[in-house]
C-alpha positions in Angstrom: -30.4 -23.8 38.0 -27.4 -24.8 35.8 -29.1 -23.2 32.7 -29.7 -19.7 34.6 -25.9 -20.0 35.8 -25.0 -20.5 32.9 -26.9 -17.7 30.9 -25.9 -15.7 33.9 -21.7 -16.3 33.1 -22.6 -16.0 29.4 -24.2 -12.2 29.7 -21.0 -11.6 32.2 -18.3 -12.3 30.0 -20.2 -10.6 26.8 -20.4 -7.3 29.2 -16.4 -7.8 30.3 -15.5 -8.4 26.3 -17.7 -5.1 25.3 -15.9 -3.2 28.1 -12.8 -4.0 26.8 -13.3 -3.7 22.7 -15.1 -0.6 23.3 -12.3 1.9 24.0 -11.1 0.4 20.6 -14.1 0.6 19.0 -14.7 4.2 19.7 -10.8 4.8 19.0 -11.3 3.7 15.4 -14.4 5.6 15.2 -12.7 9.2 16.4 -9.9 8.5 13.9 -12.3 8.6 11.0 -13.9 12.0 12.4 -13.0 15.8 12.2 -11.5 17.6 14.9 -14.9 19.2 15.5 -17.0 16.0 15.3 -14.1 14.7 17.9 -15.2 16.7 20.3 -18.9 17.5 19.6 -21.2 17.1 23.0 -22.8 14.8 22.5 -20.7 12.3 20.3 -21.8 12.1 17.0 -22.5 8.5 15.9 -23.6 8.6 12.3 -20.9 11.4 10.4 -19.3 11.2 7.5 -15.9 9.1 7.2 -12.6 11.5 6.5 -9.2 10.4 5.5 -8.0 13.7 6.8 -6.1 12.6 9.7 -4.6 9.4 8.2 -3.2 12.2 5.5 -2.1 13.8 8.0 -0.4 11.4 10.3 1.6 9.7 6.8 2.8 12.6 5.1 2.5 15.6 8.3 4.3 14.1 10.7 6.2 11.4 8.7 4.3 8.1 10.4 7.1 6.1 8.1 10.1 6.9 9.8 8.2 6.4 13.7 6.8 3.2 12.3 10.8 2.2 10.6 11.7 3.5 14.1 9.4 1.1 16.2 10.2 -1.8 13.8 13.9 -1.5 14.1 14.3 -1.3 18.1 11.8 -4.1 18.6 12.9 -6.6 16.4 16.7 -6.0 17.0 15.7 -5.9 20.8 14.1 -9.2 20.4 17.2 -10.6 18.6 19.8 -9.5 20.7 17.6 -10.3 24.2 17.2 -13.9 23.1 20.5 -14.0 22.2 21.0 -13.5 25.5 18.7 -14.8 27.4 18.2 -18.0 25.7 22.3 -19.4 27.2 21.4 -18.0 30.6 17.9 -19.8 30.6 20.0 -23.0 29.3 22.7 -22.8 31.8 20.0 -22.2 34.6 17.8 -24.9 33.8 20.2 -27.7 33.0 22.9 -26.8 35.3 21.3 -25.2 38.8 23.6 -24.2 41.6 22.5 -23.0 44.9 22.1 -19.7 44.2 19.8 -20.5 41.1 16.3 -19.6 42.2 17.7 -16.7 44.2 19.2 -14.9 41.2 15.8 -15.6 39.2 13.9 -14.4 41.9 16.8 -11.2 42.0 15.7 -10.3 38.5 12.5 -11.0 38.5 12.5 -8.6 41.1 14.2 -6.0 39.0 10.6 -5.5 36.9 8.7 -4.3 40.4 10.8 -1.3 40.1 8.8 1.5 38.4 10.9 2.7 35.7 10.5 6.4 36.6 13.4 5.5 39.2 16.0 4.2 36.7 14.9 7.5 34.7 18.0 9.7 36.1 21.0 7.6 36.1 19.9 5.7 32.4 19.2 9.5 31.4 22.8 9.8 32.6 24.1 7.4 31.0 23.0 7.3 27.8 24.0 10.9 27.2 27.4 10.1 28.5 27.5 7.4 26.0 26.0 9.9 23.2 23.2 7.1 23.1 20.3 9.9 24.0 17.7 10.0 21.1 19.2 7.1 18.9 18.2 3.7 17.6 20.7 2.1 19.6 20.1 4.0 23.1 16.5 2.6 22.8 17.4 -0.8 21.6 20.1 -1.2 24.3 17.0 0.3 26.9 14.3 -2.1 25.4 16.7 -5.3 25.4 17.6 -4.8 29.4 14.4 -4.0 30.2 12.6 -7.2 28.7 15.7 -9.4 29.5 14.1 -10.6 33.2 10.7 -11.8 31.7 12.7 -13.2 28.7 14.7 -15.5 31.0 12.0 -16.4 33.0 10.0 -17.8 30.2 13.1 -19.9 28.5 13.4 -21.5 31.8 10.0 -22.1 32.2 10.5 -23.9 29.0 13.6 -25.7 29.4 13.6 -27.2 32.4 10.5 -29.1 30.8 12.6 -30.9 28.3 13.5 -34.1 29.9 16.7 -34.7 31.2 17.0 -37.9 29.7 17.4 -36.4 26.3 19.8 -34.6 27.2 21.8 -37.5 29.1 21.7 -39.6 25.9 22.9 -36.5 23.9 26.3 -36.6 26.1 26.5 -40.1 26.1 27.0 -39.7 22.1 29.7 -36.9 22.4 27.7 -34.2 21.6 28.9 -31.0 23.7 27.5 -28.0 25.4 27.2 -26.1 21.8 26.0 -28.8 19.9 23.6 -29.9 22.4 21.9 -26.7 22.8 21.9 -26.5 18.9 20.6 -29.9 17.8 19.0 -30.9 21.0 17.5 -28.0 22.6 16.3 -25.6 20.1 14.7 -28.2 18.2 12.7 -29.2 21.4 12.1 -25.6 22.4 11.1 -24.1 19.3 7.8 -22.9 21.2 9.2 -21.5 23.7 11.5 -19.4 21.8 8.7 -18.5 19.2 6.3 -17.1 21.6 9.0 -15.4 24.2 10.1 -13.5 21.4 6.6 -12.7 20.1 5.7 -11.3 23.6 8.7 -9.3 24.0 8.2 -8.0 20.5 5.1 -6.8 21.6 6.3 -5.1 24.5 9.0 -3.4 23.1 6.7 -2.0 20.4 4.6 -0.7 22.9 7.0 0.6 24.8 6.4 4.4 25.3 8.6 5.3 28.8 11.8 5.4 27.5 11.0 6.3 24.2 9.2 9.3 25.2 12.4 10.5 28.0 15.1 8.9 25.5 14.2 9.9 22.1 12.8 13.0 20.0 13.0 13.5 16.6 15.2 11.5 15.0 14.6 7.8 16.9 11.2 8.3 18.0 9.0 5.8 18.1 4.7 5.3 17.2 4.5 6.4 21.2 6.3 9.7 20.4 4.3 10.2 17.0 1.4 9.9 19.5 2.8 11.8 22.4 3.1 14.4 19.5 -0.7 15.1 19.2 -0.8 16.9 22.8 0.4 20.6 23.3 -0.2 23.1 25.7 -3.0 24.0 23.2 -5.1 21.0 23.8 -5.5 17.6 22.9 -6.3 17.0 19.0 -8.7 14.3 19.5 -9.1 12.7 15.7 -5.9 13.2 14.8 -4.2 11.4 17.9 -7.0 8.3 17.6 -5.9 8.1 14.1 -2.3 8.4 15.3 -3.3 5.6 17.9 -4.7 3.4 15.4 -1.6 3.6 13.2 0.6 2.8 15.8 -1.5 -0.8 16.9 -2.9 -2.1 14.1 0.6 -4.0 12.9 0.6 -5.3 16.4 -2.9 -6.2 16.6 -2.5 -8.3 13.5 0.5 -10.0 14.6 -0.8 -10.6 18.0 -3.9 -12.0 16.2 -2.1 -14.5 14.0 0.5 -15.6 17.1 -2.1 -15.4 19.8 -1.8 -19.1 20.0 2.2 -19.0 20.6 1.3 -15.7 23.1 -0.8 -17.9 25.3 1.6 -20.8 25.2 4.4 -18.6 26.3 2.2 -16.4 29.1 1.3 -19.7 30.6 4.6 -22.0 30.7 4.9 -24.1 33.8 1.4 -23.1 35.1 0.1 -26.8 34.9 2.3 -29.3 35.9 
């Protein structure tokens, strides 16, 4: 019986792992098609491969400066949020009033909010600020944004260092700056690694604000993407192959860090 459930949990989580790689796999697929063989009923299987799109998408639509965009607003995003988030998740977790949980639980709450109803008054404000479709509007946007679940994981993290460390620190002299410095950060290295690979990731997939908060000049891969629809239809290979551009430096570096991912997804799950 323990074979057959086993089999039976084997089959089930190859069916759940083809469900979810297929969309990609038929992704990659479309991006290597014509527009015709895109949409021919029914899909065409065995074609032959065009670079056609990819031609497109690089020199076309300029996939450089979307990419240069994406990679400036998510690593700066990630800097600065860590930045910030890294001496509020210290101060939190090391010195906890009253009012600690509540204000956790007060911006954790902020990410329930669908972002559609922040859409007017950030709109608002960012074109008051002559922040609307620049590097910096979107940086500012993506670093607030990802700022709650940044928090939340570097306290996770840091209220598992033992306070005895720290108590021995302070008994040596060492103060609040030094002991964050030479004390923590050593000790938390993995937890700083891994929150800022996962907000990294977020911010490069971001496509909300970039689509309502950019255009031309600090688009984003989600705008280059957002591109291929018009009112004249969807172009089918051209947006996969648009698609495919715009994940596969993600997928590689979520592929290499996965490890670090996990490790920072799961922080203070088992105690």
């Amino acid at each position: 019986m323990n074979h057959i459930a086993l089999a039976v949990r084997t089959v089930a989580a190859w069916l759940v792992t083809l469900l979810i790689v297929f969309p990609l796999i038929w992704l990659v697929l479309t991006a290597f098609k014509t527009e015709l063989q895109a949409i021919a009923v029914p899909p065409e299987l065995f074609f032959s491969p065009t670079l056609e799109n990819f031609h497109e998408v690089q020199v076309r639509s300029d996939y450089l400066l979307y990419a240069k965009n994406s990679v400036v607003t998510s690593v700066l995003s990630t800097i600065i949020g860590l930045a910030i988030a890294a001496p509020a998740a210290y101060s939190m977790a090391f010195f906890r009033t009253k009012k600690t949980k509540d204000l956790l639980m007060w911006m954790l709450s902020t990410k329930m909010m669908p972002a559609v109803g922040a859409l007017v008054p950030v709109y608002v404000m960012a074109q008051t600020a002559g922040l609307l479709d620049s590097l910096t509007g979107l940086t500012v946007v993506f670093t607030l944004s990802n700022l709650p679940i940044m928090v939340w994981m570097l306290y996770s993290g840091f209220k598992d260092i033992p306070p005895d460390i720290l108590e021995a620190a302070r008994m040596d002299g060492a103060n609040v700056w030094s002991e964050f410095v030479h004390v923590i950060r050593p000790l938390a290295t993995g937890t700083l690694a891994s929150t800022g690979l996962l907000c990294l990731v977020l911010s490069w997939n971001e496509a909300f604000w970039s689509l309502n908060l950019s255009s031309a000049n600090a688009g984003t891969l989600a705008t280059l993407i957002a591109s291929y629809s018009s009112p004249e239809g969807l172009f089918w290979a051209k947006l996969s192959c648009a698609s495919l551009m715009a994940i596969a430096p993600i997928v590689v570096l979520g592929w290499f860090s996965q490890k670090q991912l996990v490790q920072g997804l799961t922080f203070g799950a088992v105690k």
